[in-house]
C-alpha positions in Angstrom: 127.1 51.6 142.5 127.5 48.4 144.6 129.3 45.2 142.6 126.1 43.3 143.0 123.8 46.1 141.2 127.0 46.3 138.7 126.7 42.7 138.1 123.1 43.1 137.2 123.4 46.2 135.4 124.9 45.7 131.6 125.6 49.2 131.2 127.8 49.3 134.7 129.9 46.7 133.4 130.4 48.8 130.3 131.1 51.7 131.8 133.6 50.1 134.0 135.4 48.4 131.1 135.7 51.7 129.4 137.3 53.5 132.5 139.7 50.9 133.2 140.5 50.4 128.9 140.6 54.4 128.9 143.0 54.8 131.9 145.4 52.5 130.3 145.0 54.1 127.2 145.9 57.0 128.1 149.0 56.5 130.0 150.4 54.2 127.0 149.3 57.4 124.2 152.2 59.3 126.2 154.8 56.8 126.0 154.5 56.0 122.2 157.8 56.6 120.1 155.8 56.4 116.7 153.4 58.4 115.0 153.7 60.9 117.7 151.8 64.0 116.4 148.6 61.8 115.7 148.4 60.7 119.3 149.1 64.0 120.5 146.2 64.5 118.9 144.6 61.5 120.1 145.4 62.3 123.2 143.2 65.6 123.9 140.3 64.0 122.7 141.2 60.7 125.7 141.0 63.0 128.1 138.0 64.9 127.0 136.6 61.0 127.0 137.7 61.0 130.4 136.1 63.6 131.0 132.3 62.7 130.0 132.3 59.8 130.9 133.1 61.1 134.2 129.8 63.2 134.0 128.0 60.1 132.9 128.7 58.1 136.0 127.7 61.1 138.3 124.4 61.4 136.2 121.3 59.9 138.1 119.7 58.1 135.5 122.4 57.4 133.0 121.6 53.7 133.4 118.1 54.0 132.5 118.5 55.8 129.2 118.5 53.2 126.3 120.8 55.3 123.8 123.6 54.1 125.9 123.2 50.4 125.4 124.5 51.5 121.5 126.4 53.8 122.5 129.0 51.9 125.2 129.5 49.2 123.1 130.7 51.4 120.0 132.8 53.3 122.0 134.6 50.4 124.0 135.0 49.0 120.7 137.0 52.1 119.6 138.9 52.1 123.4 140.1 48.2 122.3 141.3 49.2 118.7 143.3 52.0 120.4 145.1 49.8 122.8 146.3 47.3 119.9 147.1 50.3 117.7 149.4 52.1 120.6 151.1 49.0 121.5 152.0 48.9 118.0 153.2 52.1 118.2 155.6 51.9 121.4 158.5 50.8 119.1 160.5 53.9 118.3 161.8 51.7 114.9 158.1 51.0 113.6 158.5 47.8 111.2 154.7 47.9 110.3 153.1 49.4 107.0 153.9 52.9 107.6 149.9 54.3 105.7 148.4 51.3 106.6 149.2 52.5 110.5 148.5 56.0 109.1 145.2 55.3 108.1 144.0 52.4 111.3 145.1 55.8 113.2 142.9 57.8 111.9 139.7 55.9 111.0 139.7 55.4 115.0 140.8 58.9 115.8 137.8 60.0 113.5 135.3 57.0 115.6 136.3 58.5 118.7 135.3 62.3 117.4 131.9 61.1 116.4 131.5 59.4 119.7 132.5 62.2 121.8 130.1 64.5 119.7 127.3 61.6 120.6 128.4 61.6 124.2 128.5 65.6 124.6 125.2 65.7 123.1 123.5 63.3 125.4 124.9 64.9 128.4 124.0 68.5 127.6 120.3 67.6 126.6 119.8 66.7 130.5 118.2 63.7 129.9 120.4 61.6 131.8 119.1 64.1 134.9 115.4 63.1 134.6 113.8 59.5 135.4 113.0 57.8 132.1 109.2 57.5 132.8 108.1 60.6 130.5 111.0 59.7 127.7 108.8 59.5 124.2 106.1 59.7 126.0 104.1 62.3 124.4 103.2 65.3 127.1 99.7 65.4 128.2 98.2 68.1 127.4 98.1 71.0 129.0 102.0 70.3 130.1 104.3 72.7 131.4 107.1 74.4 129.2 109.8 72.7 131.2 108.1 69.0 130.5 107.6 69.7 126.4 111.3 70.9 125.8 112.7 68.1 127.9 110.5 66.1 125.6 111.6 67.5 122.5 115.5 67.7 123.6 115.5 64.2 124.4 113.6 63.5 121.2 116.1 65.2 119.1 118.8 63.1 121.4 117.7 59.9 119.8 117.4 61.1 116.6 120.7 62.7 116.2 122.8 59.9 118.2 119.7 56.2 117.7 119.9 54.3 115.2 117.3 53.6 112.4 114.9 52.6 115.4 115.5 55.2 118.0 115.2 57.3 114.7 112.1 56.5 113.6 110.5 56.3 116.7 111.9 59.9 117.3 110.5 61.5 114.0 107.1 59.5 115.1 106.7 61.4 118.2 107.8 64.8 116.6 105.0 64.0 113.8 102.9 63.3 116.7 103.4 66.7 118.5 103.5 69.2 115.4 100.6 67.6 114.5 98.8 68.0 117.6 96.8 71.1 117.4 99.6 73.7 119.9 100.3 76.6 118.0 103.6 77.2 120.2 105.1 73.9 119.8 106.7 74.5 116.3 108.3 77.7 118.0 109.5 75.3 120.9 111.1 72.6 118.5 112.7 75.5 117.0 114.2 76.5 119.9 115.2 73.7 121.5 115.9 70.7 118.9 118.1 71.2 116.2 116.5 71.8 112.9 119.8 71.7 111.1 120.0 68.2 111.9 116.1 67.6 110.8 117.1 69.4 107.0 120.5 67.1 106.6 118.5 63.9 106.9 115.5 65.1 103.7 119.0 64.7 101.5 121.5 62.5 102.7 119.5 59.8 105.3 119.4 56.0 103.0 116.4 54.8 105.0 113.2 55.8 102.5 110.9 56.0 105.9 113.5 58.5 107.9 113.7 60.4 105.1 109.9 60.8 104.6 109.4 61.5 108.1 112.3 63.9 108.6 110.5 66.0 105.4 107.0 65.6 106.9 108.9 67.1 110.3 110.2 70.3 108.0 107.5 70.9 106.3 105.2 71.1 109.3 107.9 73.5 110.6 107.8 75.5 107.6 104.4 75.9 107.1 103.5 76.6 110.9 102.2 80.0 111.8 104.9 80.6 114.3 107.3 82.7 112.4 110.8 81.2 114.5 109.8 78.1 113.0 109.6 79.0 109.8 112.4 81.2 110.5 114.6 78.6 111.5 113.6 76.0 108.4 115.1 79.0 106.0 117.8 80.0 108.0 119.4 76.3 108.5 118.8 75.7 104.1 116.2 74.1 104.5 114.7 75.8 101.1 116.8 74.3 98.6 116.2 70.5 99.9 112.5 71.3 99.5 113.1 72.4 96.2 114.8 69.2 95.6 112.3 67.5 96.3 109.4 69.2 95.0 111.7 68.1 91.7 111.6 65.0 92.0 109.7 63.6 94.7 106.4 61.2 95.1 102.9 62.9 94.7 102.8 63.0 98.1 106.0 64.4 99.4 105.8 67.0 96.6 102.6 68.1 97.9 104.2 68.7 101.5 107.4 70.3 99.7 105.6 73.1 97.7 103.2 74.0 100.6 106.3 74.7 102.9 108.4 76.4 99.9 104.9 78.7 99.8 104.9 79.5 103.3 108.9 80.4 103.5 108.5 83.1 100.2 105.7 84.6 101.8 108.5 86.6 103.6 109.9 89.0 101.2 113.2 88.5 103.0 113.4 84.8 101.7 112.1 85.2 98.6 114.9 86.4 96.5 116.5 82.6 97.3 114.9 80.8 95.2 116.5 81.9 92.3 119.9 80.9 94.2 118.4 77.5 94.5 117.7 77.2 91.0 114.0 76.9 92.3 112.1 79.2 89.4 112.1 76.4 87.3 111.0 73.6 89.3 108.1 76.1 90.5 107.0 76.3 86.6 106.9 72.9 85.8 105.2 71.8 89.3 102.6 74.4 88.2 102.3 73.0 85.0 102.0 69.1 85.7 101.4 68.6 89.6 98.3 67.6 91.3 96.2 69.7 92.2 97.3 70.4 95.3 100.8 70.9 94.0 99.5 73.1 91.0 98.1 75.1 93.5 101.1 75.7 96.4 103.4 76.1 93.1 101.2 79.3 91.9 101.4 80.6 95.6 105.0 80.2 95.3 105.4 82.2 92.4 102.6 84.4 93.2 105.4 85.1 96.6 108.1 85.8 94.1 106.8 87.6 91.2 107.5 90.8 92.9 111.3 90.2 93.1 112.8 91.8 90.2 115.5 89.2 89.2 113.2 86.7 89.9 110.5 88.6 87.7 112.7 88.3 84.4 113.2 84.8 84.8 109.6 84.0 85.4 109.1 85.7 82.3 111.5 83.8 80.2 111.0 80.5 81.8 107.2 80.6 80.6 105.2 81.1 83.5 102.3 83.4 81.6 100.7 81.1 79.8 100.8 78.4 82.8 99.6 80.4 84.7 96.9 81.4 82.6 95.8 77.8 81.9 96.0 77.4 85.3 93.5 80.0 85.8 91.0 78.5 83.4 91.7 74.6 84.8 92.7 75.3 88.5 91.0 74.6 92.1 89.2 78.0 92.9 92.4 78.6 95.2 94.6 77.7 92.7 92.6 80.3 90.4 92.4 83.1 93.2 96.4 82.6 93.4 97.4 82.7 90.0 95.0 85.9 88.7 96.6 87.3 91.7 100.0 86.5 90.2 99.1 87.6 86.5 97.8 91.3 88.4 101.3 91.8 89.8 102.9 90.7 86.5 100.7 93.1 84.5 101.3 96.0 86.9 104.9 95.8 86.5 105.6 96.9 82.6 104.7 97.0 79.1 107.4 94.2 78.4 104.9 91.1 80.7 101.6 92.8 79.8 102.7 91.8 76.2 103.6 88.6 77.2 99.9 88.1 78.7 98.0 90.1 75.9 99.5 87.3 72.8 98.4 84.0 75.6 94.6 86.0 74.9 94.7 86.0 78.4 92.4 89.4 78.8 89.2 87.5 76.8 89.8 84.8 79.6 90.1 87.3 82.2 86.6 89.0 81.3 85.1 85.6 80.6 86.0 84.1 83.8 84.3 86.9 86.4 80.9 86.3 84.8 81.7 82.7 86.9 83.7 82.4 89.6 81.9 82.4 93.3 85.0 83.8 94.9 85.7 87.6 95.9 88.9 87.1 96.4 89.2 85.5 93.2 87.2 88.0 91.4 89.5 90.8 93.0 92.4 89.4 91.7 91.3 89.0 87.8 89.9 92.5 87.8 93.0 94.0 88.9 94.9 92.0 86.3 92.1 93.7 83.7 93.1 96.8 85.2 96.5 96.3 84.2 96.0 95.2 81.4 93.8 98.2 80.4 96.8 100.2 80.4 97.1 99.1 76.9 95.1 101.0 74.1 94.4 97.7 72.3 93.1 96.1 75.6 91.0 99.5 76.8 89.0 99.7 73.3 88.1 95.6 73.8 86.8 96.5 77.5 85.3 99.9 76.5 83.2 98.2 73.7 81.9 95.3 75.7 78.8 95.7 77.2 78.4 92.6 79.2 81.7 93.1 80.9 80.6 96.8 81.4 77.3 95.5 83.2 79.1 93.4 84.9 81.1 96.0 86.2 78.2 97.9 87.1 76.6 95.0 88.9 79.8 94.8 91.2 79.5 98.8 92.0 76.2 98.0 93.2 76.2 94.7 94.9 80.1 93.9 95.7 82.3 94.1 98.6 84.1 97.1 99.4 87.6 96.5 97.3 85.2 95.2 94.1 83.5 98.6 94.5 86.7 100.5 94.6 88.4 98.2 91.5 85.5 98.6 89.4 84.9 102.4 89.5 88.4 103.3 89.3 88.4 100.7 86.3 84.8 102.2 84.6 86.1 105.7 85.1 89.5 104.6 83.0 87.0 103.1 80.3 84.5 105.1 80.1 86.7 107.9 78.3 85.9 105.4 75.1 82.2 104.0 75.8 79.7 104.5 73.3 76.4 106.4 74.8 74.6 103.7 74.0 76.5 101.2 76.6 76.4 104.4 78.9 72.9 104.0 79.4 73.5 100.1 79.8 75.3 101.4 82.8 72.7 103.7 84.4 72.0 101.3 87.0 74.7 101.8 89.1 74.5 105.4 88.7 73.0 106.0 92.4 75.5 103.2 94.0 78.1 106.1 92.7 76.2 108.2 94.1 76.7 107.1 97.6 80.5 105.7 97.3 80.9 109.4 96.4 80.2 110.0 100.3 83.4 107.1 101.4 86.3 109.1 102.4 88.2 105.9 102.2 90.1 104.5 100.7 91.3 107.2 99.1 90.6 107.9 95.5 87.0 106.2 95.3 85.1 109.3 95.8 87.3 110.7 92.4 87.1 107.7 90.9 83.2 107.6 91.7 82.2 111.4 90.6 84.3 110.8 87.3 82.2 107.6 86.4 79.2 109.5 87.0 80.4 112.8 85.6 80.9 111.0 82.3 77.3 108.5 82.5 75.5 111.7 83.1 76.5 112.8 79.4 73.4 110.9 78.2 70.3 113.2 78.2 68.3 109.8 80.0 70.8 109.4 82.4 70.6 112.4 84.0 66.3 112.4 84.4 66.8 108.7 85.3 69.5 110.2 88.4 66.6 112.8 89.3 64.1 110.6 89.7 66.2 108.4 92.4 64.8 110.5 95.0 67.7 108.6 97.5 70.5 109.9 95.3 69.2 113.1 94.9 68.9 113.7 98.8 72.8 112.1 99.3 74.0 114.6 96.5 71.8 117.5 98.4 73.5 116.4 101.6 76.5 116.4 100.1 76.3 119.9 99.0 75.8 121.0 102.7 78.7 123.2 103.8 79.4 121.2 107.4 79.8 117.8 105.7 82.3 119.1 103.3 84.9 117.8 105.9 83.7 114.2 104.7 83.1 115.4 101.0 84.6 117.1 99.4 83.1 120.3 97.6 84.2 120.0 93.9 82.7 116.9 93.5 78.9 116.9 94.2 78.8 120.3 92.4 80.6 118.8 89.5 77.8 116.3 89.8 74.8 118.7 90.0 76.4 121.1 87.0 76.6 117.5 84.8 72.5 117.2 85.8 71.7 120.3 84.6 73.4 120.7 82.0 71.1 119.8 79.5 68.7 122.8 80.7 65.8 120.3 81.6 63.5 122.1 83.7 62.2 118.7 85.6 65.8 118.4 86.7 65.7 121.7 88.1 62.5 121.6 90.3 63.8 118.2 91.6 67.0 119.4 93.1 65.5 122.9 94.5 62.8 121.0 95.9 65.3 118.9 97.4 66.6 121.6 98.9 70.2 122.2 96.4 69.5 125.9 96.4 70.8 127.1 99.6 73.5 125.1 99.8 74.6 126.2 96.3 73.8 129.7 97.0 76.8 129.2 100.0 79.0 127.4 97.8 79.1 130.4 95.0 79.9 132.8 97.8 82.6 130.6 99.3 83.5 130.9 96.0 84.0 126.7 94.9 85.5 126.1 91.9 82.2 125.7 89.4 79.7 127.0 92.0 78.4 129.6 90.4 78.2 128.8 87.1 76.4 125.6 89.1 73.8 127.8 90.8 73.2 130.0 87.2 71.9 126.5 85.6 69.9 125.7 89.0 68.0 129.2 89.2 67.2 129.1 85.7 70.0 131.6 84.7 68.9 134.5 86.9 72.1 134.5 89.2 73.1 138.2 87.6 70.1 139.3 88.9 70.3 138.1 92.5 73.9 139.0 93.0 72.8 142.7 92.1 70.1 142.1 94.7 72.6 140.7 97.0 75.2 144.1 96.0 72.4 146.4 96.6 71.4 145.6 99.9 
């Protein structure tokens, strides 16, 4: 650079200060006579000085970047304290305070590391290599790769070597661009910022505002659908300063905390951690006495973790039940969805936590919350935690001897999605081994909607679950003329019986089915099911020889099947 432009230029006066301090510097570090094994030391990390700031002065915009205008001044600074120090130290018979030296030596020696590491990581971001006109700038969208991870590498520059300033301004534009809508920047940032650095400053940065923007940062990154990101938040620790803070946090932050710690369990792999973090706790009591919000990431949380078996105990000692099951009854509907799902896996897993939930009375909550929540998903979740729960003789005779839950039940056979369907007839065929006829004909209803889940092949299980429901309904004499009569179920269970669908059905099951129908010897139910074409089918099944065919086709021909198989021999 020409003297006039180094006149103008700040920076080039620095810069030439430091290389002529430096050069002086490190000639006099190998003449000293004292202290010699620290300015050994001293000495490697002069000439890897020399060395960057080498690379600085052949770097095309070094001038232009702003981080320097801290940075030269500090380091000259350190250069001057240097020089006094090793002219102090040229006398072999050092007459000074011996620690005092000791200690002025390495205060600067540990100056000049830090520097170095500032230096270093300036140079290898590349940003002195690019004009400054797109620095902080935030991309346009639609901007290349290349422009967004210069953007985020010189971003993550300032923040790591700026002040409080070049800080926040840093952590603004990193809000800005998480927050902007691109799915791939959180896996970008991972890759090319340093996320380590981002975790260090939620516990250890004394500015409020950096620290509440560095956990904003995180928690965007932990809660991003990009799996490196969230990859990268657990990987670096960033789990236990979130449970820190979800501790003892504002309303707000704790909010931000519990929805990232939701979205790091959700992998299994990370789960198991936060028991290492102390985290189970903190969960609990955030369920019990958050916001709503909080309440409601904190059940998601434990919802993630209640399948890891360590973790399991402790939930169970640490009283999560019964929060959970207020939380159930008091919750946002997600907060409820999350928490019946968590109560399900808890009851599925043993006798020792469906205790636990049976003394909170949680299964009359369970059956009196379905006849109002709006959700499915919700609704899924509480009757698969009744399911569990009915595992339990005390629990199965409650359930078996309530008839609006078993209407209920029946209502969702007939008008639910697919997975209430399948939960409630596998959970009416476990019951009904106990209902009272009277509540079986409260259930005739749904008795054609098993009718036709008897022809799903899928999942597997519902067409068992289905014929077993109907096999035990159809032990009540008005059941089985009120089936007949449903000239739509009578035609599925005829179809049914039909040799080439048996691929799709089974054949045990509809002649289970027609054997239950006449097996009360009613004539009406006879003429119905030959005129709806059962015979032949039947006749097929007895000589293929299916388990309960014959005795099937005795009932439906009015008990002359000795007859036609001696017709049958005969011929």
């Amino acid at each position: 650079m020409h003297r006039a432009t180094a006149a103008a230029n700040p920076l080039q006066t620095l810069l030439d200060l430091i290389n002529s301090t430096l050069s002086l510097l490190l000639r006099s570090s190998l003449t000293v006579h004292s202290f010699v094994g620290r300015w050994t030391a001293l000495n490697s990390k002069l000439a890897s000085l020399h060395s960057s700031v080498a690379d600085i002065s052949d770097s095309p915009h070094w001038a232009q970047n702003p981080l320097l205008h801290t940075l030269l001044p500090q380091l000259l600074s350190t250069l001057q304290r240097l020089t006094a120090l090793a002219d102090q130290c040229t006398d072999a018979e050092f007459a000074g305070g011996k620690l005092l030296m000791q200690s002025d030596l390495d205060m600067a020696s540990s100056s000049l590391t830090n520097q170095l590491r500032d230096l270093d990581l300036l140079l290898r971001s590349g940003v002195l290599h690019q004009s400054n006109a797109i620095v902080l700038s935030h991309p346009a969208p639609g901007s290349d790769k290349e422009d967004l991870a210069f953007f985020i590498r010189d971003l993550f520059t300032r923040l790591q070597i700026g002040g409080v300033e070049f800080k926040k301004k840093a952590l603004e534009s990193l809000l800005q661009l998480l927050n902007g809508g691109d799915d791939k920047s959180p896996g970008l940032v991972a890759r090319e910022g340093n996320v380590a650095y981002l975790i260090h400053l939620l516990d250890f940065h004394q500015q409020p505002s950096v620290r509440e923007q560095a956990i904003l940062a995180v928690c965007l990154l932990a809660s991003a659908d990009d799996e490196s990101s969230r990859k990268a938040v657990f990987e670096e620790g960033g789990l236990g300063p979130l449970l820190r803070i979800l501790e003892s946090g504002s309303t707000h932050l704790k909010e931000k905390a519990v929805m990232a710690v939701e979205a790091l369990t959700a992998d299994p792999e990370n789960a198991w951690a936060v028991s290492a973090y102390g985290g189970v706790s903190v969960l609990i009591e955030a369920c019990r006495s958050g916001s709503p919000a909080t309440r409601t990431h904190a059940a998601g949380a434990i919802r993630n973790i209640a399948n890891v078996e360590e973790i399991k105990i402790a939930l169970g000692e640490e009283g999560a039940v019964p929060v959970l099951i207020q939380l159930l009854l008091s919750g946002t509907i997600t907060a409820q969805e999350k928490s019946a799902n968590c109560i399900a896996i808890l009851a599925s897993s043993d006798e020792y936590f469906r205790a636990l939930i049976i003394r909170e009375r949680a299964l009359q909550r369970l059956m009196h919350l379905i006849q109002d929540l709006p959700s499915s998903d919700t609704l899924e979740h509480v009757l698969r935690a009744i399911t569990s729960l009915s595992a339990s003789d005390s629990c199965s005779k409650i359930l078996s001897s309530s008839t609006l839950f078993l209407v209920q039940l029946a209502e969702f056979i007939k008008q639910g999605n697919t997975t209430l369907q399948q939960i409630s007839v596998s959970l009416l065929a476990h019951l009904l081994v106990h209902v009272s006829d009277g509540n079986k004909r409260a259930l005739g209803s749904c008795m054609g909607s098993l009718v036709k889940l008897m022809e799903s092949p899928k999942p597997v299980g519902l067409q068992a679950s289905a014929a077993q429901s109907l096999l035990s309904l159809l032990t009540v004499r008005s059941n089985r003329k009120e089936l007949v009569r449903d000239e739509k179920s009578v035609m599925r269970l005829v179809q049914m019986l039909d040799p080439k669908n048996h691929e799709m059905v089974g054949s045990d099951f509809p002649v289970a089915v027609v054997a239950a129908v006449l097996s009360g010897g009613s004539g009406g139910c006879r003429k119905r099911l030959v005129a709806a074409g059962a015979y032949p089918h039947m006749q097929r099944l007895a000589e293929m020889e299916v388990a309960g065919a014959k005795k099937a086709l005795q009932r439906l021909t009015g008990g002359r099947l000795r007859t036609i198989f001696s017709w049958t021999w005969r011929e």
